[in-house]
C-alpha positions as CSV (number, residue, x, y, z in Angstrom):
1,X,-71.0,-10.1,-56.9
2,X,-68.7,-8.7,-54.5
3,X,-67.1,-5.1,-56.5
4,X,-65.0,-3.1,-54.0
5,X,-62.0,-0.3,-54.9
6,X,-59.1,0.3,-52.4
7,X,-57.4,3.3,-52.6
8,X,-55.4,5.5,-50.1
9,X,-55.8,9.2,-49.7
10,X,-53.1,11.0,-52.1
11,X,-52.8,8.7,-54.9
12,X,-53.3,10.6,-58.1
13,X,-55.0,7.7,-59.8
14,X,-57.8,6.7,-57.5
15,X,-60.4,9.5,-59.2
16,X,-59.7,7.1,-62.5
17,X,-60.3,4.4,-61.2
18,X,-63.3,5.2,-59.7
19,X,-64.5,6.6,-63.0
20,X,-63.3,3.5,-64.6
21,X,-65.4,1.3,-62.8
22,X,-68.3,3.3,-62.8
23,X,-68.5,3.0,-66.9
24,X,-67.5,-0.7,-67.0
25,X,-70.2,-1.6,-64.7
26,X,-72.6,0.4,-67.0
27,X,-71.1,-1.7,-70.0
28,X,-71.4,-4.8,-68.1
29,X,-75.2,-3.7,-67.4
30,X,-74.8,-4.2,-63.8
31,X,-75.7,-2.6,-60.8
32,X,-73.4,-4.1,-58.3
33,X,-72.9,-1.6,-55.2
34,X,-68.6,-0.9,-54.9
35,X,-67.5,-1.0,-51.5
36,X,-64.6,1.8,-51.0
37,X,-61.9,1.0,-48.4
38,X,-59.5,3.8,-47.9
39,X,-56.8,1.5,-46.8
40,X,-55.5,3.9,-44.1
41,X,-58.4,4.5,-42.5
42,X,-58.6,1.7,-38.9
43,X,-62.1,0.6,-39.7
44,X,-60.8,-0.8,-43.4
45,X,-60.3,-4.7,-43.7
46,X,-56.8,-6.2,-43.0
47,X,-56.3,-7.6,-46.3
48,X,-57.0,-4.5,-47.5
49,X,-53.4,-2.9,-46.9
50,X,-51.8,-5.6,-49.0
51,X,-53.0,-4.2,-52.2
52,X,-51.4,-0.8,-53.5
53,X,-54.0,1.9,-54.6
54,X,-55.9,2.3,-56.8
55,X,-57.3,-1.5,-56.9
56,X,-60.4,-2.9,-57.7
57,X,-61.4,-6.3,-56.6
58,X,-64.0,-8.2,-58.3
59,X,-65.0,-11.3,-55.9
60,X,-61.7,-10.8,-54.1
61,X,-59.7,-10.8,-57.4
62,X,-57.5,-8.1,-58.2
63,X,-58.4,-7.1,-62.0
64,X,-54.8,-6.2,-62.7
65,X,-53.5,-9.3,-62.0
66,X,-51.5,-8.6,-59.2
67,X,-51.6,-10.8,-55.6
68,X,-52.1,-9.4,-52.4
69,X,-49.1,-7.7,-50.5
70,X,-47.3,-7.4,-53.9
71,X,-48.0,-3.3,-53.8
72,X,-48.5,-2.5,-50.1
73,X,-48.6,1.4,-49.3
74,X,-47.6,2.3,-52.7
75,X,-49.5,3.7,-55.7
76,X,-49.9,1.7,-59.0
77,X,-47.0,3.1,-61.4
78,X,-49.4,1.6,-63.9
79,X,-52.2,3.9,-62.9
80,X,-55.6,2.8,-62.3
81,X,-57.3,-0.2,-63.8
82,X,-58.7,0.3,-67.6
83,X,-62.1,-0.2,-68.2
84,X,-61.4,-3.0,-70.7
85,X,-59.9,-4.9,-68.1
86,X,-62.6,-4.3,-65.2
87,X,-64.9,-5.1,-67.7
88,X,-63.6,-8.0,-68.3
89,X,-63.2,-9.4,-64.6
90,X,-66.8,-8.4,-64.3
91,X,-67.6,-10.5,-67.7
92,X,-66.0,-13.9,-66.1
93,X,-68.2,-13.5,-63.0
């Protein structure tokens, strides 16, 4: 299982998501690492500046719903992913 959060340095919402995740992992009883791409940084993935921040990818799926380069540099106005909904992209895995 591939689990990864993309965020960029200044969103308000990336410390929820990140705690998010955290407890619907622990729900899910998994231990799967999270790969963190800050999105600005040059070392981060290409495909990683198509998604706005916070998002979190479960086997290259965005759990919101949303397809890549529908958010680029912007924040979520919908804040970060809930942990209902992470938990449940981690369920169908």
């Amino acid at each position: 299982m591939k689990v990864e959060l993309i965020y960029f340095q200044g969103c308000p919402h990336v410390a929820e998501a990140r705690a998010n995740l955290a407890v619907a992992l622990e729900r899910a009883q998994l231990k799967a690492p999270v790969r963190e791409w800050d999105r600005d940084d040059p070392a981060a993935p290409p495909y990683t500046r198509q998604y706005p921040s916070p998002t979190v990818l479960v086997n290259g799926r965005d759990v919101s719903g949303g397809a890549a380069g529908a958010g680029g540099a912007s924040c979520r106005a919908a804040g970060a992913p809930s942990v209902e909904r992470i938990h449940e992209a981690l369920a169908e895995t």
